[in-house]
C-alpha positions as CSV (number, residue, x, y, z in Angstrom):
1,X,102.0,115.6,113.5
2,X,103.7,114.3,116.4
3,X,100.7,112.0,117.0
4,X,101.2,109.9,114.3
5,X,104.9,109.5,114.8
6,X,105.5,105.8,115.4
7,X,109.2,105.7,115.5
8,X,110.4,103.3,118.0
9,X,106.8,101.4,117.6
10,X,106.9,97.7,116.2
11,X,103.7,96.7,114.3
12,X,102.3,93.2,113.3
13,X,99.8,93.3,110.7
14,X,98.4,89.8,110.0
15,X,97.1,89.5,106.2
16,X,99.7,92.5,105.7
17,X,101.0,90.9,102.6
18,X,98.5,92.3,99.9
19,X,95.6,95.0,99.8
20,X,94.0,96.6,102.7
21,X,96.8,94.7,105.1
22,X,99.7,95.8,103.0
23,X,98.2,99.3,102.7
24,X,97.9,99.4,106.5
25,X,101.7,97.8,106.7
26,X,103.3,100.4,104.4
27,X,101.5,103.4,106.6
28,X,102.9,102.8,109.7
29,X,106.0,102.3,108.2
30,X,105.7,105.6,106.3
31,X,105.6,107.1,110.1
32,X,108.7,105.1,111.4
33,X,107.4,102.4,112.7
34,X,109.1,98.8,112.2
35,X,106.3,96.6,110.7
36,X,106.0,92.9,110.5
37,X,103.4,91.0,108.6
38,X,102.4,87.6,108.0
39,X,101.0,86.6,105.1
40,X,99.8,82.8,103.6
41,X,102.9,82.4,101.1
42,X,106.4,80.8,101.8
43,X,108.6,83.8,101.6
44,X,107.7,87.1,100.6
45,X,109.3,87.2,97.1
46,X,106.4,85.4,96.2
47,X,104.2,87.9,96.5
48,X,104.5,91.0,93.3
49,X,103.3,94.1,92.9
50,X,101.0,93.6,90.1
51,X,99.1,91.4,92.7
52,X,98.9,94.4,94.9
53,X,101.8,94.1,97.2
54,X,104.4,95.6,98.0
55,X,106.9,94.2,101.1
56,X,109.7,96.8,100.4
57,X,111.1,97.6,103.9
58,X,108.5,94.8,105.8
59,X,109.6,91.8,107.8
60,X,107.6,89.1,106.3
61,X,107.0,85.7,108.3
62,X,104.3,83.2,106.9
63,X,101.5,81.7,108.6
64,X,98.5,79.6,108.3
65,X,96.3,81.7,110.9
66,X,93.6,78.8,110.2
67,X,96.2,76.5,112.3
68,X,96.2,77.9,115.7
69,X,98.5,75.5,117.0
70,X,101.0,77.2,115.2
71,X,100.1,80.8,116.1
72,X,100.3,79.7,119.9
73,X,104.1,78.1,119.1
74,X,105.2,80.8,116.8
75,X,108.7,82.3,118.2
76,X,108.1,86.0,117.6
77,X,111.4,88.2,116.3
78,X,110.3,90.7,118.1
79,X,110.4,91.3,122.0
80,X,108.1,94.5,121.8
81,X,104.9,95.2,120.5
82,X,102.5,98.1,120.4
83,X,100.0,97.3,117.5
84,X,98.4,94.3,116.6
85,X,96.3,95.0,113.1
86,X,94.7,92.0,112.5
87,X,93.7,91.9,108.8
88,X,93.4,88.7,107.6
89,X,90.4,87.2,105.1
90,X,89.0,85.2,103.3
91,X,85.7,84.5,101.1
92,X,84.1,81.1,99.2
93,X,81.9,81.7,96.0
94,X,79.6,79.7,93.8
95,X,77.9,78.9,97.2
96,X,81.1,77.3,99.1
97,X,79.7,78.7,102.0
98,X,76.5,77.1,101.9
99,X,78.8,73.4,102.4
100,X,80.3,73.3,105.9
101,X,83.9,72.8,105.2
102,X,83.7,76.1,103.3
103,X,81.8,77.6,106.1
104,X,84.4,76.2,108.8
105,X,87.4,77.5,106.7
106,X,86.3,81.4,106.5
107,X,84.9,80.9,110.3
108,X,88.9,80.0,111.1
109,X,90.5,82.5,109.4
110,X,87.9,85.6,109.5
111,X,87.0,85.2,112.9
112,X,88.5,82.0,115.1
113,X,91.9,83.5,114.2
114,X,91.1,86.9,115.1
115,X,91.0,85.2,118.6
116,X,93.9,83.1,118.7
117,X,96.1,86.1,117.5
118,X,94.7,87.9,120.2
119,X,95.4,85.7,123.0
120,X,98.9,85.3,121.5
121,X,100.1,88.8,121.6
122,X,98.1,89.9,124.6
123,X,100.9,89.9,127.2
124,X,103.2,91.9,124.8
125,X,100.5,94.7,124.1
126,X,99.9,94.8,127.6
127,X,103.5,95.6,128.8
128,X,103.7,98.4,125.8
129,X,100.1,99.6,126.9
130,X,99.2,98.7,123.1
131,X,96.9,98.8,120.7
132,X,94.6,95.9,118.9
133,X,92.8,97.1,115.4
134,X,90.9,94.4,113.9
135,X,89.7,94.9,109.8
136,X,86.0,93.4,109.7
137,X,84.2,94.8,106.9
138,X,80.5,96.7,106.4
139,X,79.6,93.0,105.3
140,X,79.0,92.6,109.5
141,X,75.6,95.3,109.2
142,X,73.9,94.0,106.4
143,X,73.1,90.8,104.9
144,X,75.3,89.1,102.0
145,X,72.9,86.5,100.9
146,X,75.8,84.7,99.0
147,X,78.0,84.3,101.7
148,X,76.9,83.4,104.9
149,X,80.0,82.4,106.8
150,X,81.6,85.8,105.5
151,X,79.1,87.7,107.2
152,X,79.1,85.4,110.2
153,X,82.5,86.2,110.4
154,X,82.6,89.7,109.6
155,X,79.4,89.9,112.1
156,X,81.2,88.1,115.0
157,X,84.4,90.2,114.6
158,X,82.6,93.1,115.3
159,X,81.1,91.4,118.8
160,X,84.7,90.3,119.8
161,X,86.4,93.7,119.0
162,X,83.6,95.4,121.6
163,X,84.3,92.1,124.4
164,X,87.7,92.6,124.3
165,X,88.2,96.0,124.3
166,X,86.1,95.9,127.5
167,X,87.5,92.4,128.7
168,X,91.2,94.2,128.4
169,X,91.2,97.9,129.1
170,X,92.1,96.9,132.5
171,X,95.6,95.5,130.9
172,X,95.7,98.8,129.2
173,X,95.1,97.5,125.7
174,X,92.7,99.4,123.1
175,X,90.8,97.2,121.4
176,X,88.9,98.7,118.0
177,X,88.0,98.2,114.6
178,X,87.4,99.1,111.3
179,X,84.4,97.7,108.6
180,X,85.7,98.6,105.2
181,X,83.3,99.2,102.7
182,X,84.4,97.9,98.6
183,X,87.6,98.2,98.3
184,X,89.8,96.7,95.3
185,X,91.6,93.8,96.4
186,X,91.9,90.5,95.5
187,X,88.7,89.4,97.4
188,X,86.2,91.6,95.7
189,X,87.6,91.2,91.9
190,X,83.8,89.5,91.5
191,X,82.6,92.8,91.6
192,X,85.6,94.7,90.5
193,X,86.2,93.1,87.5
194,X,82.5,92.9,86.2
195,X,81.9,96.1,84.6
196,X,78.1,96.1,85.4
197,X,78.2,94.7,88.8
198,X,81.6,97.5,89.5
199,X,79.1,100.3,88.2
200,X,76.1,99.4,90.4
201,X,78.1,99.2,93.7
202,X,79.8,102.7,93.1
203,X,76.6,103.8,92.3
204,X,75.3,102.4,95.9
205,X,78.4,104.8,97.2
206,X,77.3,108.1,98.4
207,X,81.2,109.7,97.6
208,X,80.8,107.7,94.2
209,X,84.3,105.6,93.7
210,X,86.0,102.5,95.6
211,X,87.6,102.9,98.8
212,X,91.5,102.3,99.0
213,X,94.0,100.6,101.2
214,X,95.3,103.9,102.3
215,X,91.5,105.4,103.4
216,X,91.8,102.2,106.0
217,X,95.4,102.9,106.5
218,X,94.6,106.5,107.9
219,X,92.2,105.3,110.2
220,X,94.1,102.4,111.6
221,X,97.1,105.4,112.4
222,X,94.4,107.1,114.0
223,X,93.2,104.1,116.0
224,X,96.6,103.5,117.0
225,X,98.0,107.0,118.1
226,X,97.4,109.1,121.0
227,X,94.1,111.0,119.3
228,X,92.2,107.9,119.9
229,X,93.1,107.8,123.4
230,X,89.5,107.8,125.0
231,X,88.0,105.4,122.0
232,X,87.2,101.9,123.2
233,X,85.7,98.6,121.2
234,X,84.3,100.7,118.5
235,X,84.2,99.6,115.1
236,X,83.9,102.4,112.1
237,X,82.8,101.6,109.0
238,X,85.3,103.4,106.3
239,X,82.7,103.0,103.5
240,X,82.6,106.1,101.3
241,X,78.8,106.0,103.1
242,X,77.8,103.0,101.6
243,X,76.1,101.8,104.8
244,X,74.2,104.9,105.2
């Protein structure tokens, strides 16, 4: 499908190192795109495929995106760019979130990155007539009683995909989102690796099984192409229905 043919495209994909990131990464791509993701290690050997990733034909860079000095200064290799996936997380257990340097660490990187990214490529998806895709997660519709900067974070994610999307159409930039549902990846092995909390949640899944990195990864082509031309600051939840 012509559509989805991103040859000549160059991706970023922050958090494309591992999971729903690296799934997104290896997607575009699949579809001849060249991709380059940041990720929170020093080089991208460190990173294996037992933890989930694989970086076989990605430009890797690392970043802190909690340091937003640094994502202001950072020399892009790159002089194009027509989609911005921003895909970076983090969560605190054992009530970390509930003590305010936890809270203030997932606020940076779940949400005041989001932001700084934003403003940093803006000028570059505005000459390509680009596209921003930001991963939130269903977390932003309901409460998570454990984790309140997570949902803060996922909450206010969803809020700035919809302000910029309207704040930059006129620069020709698509903003929109995507709210996974559970999804295996290192930041839901809580639930994924206890048997009876695992079989509860699927059983809170109308399709009745885990989402993967490649269910986002065909939305985020979609966002991206020409078939979501007309769709503005929405966010859709890619959930099996577990929000319904």
């Amino acid at each position: 499908m012509k559509e989805l043919d991103f040859s000549g495209k160059t991706v970023l994909v922050v958090g494309g190192s591992s999971g729903i990131g690296n799934g997104i990464s290896q997607a575009f791509r699949a579809k001849g795109a060249t991709v380059h993701v940041w990720g929170t290690r020093p080089k991208a050997s460190d990173y294996s495929a037992a933890e989930g990733s694989d970086l076989a034909g990605l430009h890797y860079d690392h970043m802190d995106v909690a340091d937003f000095d640094a994502i202001e200064a950072y020399k892009a290799p790159f002089d194009r760019l027509d989609v911005l996936v921003l895909c970076q997380g983090t969560v605190i257990y054992q009530r970390g979130e509930f003590r305010m340097d936890g809270f203030q660490k997932v606020m940076d990187v779940n949400l005041n990155s989001l932001m700084a990214c934003a403003i940093r490529f803006h000028d570059l998806l505005a000459v390509s007539k680009g596209s921003l895709i930001t991963v939130s997660s269903t977390a932003a519709f309901h409460s998570t009683r454990g984790n309140p900067a997570y949902n803060a974070s996922k909450t206010g994610a969803v809020g700035l995909t919809r302000t910029l999307a309207e704040a930059w159409a006129k620069d020709g930039i698509r903003v929109n989102g995507i709210a996974p549902g559970l999804v295996d990846t290192k930041l839901t092995k809580v639930t994924t690796e206890n048997p009876e909390r695992l079989a509860a949640s699927i059983q809170g899944i109308p399709m009745r099984r885990l989402g993967t990195p490649e269910d986002m990864a065909g939305v985020a082509l979609f966002l991206a192409s020409p078939l979501a031309a007309y769709v503005l600051g929405q966010t859709i939840p890619v959930d099996g229905g577990l929000i319904l």
